[in-house]
VEXDREN-2710 file (C-alpha; in Angstrom, 1 decimal):
% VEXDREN-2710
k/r/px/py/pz
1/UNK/-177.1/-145.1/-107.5
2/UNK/-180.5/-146.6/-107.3
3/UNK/-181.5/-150.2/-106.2
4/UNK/-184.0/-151.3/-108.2
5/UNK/-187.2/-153.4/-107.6
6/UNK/-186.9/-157.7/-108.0
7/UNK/-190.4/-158.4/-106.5
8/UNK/-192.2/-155.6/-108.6
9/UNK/-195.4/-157.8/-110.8
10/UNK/-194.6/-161.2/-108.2
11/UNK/-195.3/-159.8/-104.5
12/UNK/-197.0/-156.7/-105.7
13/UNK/-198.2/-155.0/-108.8
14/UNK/-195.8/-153.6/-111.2
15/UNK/-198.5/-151.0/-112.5
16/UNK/-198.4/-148.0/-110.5
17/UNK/-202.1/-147.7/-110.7
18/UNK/-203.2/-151.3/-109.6
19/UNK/-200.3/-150.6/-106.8
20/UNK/-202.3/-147.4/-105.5
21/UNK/-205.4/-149.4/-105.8
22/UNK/-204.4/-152.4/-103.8
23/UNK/-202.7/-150.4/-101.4
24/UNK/-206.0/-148.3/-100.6
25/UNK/-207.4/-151.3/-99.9
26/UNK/-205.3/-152.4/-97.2
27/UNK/-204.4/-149.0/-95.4
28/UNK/-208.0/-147.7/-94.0
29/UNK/-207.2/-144.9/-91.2
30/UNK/-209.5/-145.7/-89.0
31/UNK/-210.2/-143.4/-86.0
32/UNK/-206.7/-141.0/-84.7
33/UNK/-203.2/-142.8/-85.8
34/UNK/-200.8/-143.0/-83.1
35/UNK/-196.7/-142.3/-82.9
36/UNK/-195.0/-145.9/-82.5
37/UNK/-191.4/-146.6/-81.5
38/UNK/-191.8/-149.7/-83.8
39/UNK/-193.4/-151.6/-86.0
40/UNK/-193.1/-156.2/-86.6
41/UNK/-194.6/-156.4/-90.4
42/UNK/-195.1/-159.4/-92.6
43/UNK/-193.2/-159.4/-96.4
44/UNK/-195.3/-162.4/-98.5
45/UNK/-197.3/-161.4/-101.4
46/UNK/-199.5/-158.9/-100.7
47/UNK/-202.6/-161.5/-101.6
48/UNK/-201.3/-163.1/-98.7
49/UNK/-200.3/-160.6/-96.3
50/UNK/-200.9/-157.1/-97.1
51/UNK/-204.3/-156.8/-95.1
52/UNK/-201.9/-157.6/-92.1
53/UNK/-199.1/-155.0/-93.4
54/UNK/-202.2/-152.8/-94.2
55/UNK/-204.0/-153.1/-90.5
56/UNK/-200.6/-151.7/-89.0
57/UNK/-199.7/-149.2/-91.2
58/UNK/-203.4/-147.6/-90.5
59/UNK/-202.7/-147.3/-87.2
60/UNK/-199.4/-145.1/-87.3
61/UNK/-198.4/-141.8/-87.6
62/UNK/-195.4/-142.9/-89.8
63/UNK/-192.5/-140.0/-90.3
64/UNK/-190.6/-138.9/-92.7
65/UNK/-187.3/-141.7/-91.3
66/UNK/-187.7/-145.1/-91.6
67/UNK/-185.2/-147.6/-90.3
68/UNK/-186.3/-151.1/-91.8
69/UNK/-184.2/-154.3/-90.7
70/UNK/-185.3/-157.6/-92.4
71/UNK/-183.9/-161.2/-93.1
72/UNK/-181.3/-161.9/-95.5
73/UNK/-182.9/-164.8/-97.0
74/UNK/-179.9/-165.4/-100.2
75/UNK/-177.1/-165.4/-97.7
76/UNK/-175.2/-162.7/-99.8
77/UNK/-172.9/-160.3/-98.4
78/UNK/-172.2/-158.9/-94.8
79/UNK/-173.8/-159.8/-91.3
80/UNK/-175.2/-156.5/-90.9
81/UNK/-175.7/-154.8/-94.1
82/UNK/-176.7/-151.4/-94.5
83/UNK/-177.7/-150.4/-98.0
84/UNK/-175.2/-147.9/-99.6
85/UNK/-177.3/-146.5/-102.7
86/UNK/-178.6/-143.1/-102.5
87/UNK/-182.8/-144.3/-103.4
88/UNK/-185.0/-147.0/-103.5
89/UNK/-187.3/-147.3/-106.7
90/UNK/-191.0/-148.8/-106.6
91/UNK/-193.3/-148.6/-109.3
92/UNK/-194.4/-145.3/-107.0
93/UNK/-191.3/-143.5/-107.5
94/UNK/-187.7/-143.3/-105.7
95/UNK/-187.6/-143.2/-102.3
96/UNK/-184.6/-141.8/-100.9
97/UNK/-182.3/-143.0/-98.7
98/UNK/-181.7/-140.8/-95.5
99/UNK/-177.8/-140.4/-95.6
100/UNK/-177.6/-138.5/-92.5
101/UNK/-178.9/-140.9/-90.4
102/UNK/-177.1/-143.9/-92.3
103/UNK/-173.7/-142.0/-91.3
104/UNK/-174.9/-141.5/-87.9
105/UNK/-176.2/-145.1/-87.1
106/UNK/-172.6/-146.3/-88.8
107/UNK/-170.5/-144.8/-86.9
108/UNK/-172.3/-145.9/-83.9
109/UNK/-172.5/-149.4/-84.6
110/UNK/-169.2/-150.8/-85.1
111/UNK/-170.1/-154.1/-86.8
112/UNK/-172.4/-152.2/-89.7
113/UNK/-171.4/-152.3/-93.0
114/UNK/-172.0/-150.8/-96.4
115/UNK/-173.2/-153.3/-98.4
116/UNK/-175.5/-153.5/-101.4
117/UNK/-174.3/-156.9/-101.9
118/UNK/-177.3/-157.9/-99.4
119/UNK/-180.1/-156.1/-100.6
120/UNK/-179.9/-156.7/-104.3
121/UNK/-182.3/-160.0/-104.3
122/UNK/-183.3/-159.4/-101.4
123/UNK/-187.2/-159.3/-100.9
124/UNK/-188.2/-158.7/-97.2
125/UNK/-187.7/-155.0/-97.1
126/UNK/-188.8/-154.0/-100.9
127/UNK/-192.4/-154.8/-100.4
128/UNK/-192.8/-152.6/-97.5
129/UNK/-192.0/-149.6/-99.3
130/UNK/-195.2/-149.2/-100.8
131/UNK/-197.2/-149.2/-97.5
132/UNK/-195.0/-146.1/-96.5
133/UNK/-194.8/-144.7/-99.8
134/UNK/-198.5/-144.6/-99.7
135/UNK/-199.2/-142.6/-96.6
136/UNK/-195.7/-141.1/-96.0
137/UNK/-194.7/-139.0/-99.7
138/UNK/-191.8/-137.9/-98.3
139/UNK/-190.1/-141.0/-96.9
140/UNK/-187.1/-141.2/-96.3
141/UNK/-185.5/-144.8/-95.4
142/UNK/-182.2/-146.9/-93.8
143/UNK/-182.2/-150.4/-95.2
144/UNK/-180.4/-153.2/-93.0
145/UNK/-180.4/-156.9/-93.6
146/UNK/-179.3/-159.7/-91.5
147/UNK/-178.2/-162.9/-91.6
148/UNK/-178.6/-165.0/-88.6
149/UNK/-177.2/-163.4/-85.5
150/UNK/-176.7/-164.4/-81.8
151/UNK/-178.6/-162.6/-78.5
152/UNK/-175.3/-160.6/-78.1
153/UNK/-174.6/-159.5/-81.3
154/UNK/-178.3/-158.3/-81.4
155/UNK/-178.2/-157.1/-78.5
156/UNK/-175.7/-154.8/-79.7
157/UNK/-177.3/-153.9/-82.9
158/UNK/-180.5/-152.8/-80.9
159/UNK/-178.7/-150.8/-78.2
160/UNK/-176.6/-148.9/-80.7
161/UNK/-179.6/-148.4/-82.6
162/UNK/-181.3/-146.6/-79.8
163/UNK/-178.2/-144.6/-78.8
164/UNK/-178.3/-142.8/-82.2
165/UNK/-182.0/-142.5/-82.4
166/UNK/-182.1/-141.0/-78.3
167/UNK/-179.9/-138.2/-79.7
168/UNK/-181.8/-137.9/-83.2
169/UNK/-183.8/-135.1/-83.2
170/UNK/-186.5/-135.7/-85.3
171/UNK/-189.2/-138.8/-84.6
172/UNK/-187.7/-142.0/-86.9
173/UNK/-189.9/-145.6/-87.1
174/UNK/-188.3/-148.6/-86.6
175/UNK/-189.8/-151.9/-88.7
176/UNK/-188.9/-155.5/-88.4
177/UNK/-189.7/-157.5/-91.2
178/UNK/-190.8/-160.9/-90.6
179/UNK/-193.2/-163.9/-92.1
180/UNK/-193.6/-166.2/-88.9
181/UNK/-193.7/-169.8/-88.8
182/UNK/-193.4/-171.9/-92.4
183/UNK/-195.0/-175.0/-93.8
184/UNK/-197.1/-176.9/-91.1
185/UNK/-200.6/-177.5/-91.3
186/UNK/-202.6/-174.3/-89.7
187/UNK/-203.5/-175.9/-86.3
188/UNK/-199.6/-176.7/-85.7
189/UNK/-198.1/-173.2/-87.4
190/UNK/-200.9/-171.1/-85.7
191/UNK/-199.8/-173.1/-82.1
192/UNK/-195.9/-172.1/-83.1
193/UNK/-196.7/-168.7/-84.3
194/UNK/-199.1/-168.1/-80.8
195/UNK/-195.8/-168.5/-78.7
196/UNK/-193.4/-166.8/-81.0
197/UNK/-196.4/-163.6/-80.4
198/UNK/-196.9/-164.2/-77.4
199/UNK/-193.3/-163.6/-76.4
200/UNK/-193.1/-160.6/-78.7
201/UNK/-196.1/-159.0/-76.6
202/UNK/-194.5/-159.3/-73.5
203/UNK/-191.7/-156.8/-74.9
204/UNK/-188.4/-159.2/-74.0
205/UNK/-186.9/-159.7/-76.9
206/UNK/-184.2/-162.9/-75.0
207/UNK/-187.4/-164.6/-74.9
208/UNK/-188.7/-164.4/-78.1
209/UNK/-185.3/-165.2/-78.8
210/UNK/-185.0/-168.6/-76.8
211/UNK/-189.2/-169.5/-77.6
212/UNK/-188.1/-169.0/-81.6
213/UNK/-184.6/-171.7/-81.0
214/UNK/-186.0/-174.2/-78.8
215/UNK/-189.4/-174.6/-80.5
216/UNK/-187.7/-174.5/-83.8
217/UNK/-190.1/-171.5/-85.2
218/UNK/-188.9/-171.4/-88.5
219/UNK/-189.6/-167.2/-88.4
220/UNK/-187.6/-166.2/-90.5
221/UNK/-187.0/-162.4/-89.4
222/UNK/-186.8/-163.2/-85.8
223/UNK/-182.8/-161.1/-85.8
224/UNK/-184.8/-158.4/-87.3
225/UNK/-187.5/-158.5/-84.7
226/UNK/-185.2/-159.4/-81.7
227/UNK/-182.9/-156.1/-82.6
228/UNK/-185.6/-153.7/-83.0
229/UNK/-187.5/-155.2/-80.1
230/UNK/-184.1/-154.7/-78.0
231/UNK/-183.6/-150.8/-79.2
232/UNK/-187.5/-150.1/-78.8
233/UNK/-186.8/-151.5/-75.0
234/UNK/-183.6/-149.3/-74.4
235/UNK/-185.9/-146.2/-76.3
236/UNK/-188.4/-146.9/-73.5
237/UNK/-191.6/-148.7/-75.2
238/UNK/-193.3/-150.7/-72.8
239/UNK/-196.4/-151.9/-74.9
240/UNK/-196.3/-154.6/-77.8
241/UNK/-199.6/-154.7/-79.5
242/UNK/-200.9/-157.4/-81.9
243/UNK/-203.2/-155.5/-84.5
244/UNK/-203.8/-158.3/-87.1
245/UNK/-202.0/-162.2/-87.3
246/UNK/-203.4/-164.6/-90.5
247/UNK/-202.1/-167.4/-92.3
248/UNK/-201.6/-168.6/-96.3
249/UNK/-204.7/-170.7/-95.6
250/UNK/-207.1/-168.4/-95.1
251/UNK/-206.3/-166.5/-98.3
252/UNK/-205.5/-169.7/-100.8
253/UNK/-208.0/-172.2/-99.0
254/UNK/-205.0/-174.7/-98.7
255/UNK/-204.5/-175.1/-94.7
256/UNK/-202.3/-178.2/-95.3
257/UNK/-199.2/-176.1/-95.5
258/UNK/-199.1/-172.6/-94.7
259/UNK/-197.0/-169.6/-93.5
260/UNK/-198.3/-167.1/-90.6
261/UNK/-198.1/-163.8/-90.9
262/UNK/-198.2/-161.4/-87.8
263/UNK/-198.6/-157.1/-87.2
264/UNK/-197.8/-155.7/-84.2
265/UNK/-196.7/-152.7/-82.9
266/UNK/-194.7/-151.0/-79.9
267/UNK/-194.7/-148.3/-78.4
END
């Protein structure tokens, strides 16, 4: 079975030729890529956010596996929903689904469940594909959404991630997708968004956590974040790096109301 695009002509181009162009636009290696652990990337439009998606992907080595964990914005399905189709399609082409690791990462994590139910409307991990489609032709991916969890349950999630991916033998990315704060006039989101980044740079993943419920940071990937921030901490990263952070307002001129957008990457 294939999932097929939702998004395809309304975040990105549906043509596969204006795709490829835009994309080129965004990804510009620029001087020698490095390995990551892990990767925090935005999931808006791509007039919005794909310089910011674009910035981090040019600065990776990405490999052939791709774990991606992103917000379950309909609500649909389980907690923690792995996708169970065998490919992803993009206007680039199928992208297939890397069923060995899957079965690894499930039997590891105890509260992971099979579940297309999740994914089918689901925006947040779609976009990205093209980013790694573009530099990566033979990517292979894990798809996980997530509703709304607590510390421990991601807690959890991250550790078992990193227990199957210490005993993987073959280098695998993790991503977090995530849009940061929502709807404030630029001065206030960017002050929200600086504390939610701020946290995520000084690689504890409780605190980001705790800054992201008591500030009421309406981020709306910050499970996805805090779970790959927790395995990339048990996988040994110690460095969070911000490569690019924007906002809506810069790109439609409108700073009334506006949503941030942040890149980062660990390793």
């Amino acid at each position: 079975m294939i999932r097929q695009p939702v998004v395809a002509g309304l975040f990105y181009p549906a043509n596969a030729m204006e795709l490829t162009r835009q994309l080129a636009s965004f990804v510009v290696a620029a001087g020698q890529q490095q390995t990551a652990t892990a990767a925090v990337l935005p999931h808006a439009g791509y007039v919005y956010s794909g310089d910011v998606a674009g910035a981090v992907i040019s600065r990776i080595q990405v490999p052939q596996k791709v774990i991606l964990l992103g917000p379950n914005h309909h609500g649909r399905g389980e907690q923690i929903a792995v996708s169970a189709v065998d490919a992803w399609a993009t206007p680039l082409g199928n992208v297939a689904v890397a069923t060995d690791l899957r079965a690894h990462l499930l039997a590891e994590i105890p509260r992971l469940a099979l579940d297309d139910s999740a994914h089918q409307q689901e925006h947040s991990l779609e976009v990205l594909l093209p980013f790694f489609q573009h530099v990566q032709p033979q990517l292979e991916i894990v798809a996980i959404a997530l509703k709304h969890l607590d510390l421990t349950q991601l807690y959890d999630l991250g550790t078992g991630i990193a227990r199957t991916l210490n005993n993987w033998n073959e280098p695998v990315l993790l991503v977090a997708s995530s849009d940061m704060n929502h709807f404030l006039p630029a001065a206030a989101n960017t002050r929200l968004d600086d504390l939610a980044i701020d946290a995520m740079m000084s690689c504890d993943p409780q605190r980001l956590y705790r800054v992201v419920t008591e500030q009421q940071i309406s981020m709306c990937g910050v499970s996805a974040v805090v779970a790959v921030m927790e395995a990339a901490k048990a996988m040994d990263a110690q460095n969070c790096e911000l490569v690019r952070y924007s906002h809506s307002g810069e790109k439609s001129g409108d700073n009334s109301r506006v949503v941030g957008y942040a890149g980062l990457l660990m390793s």
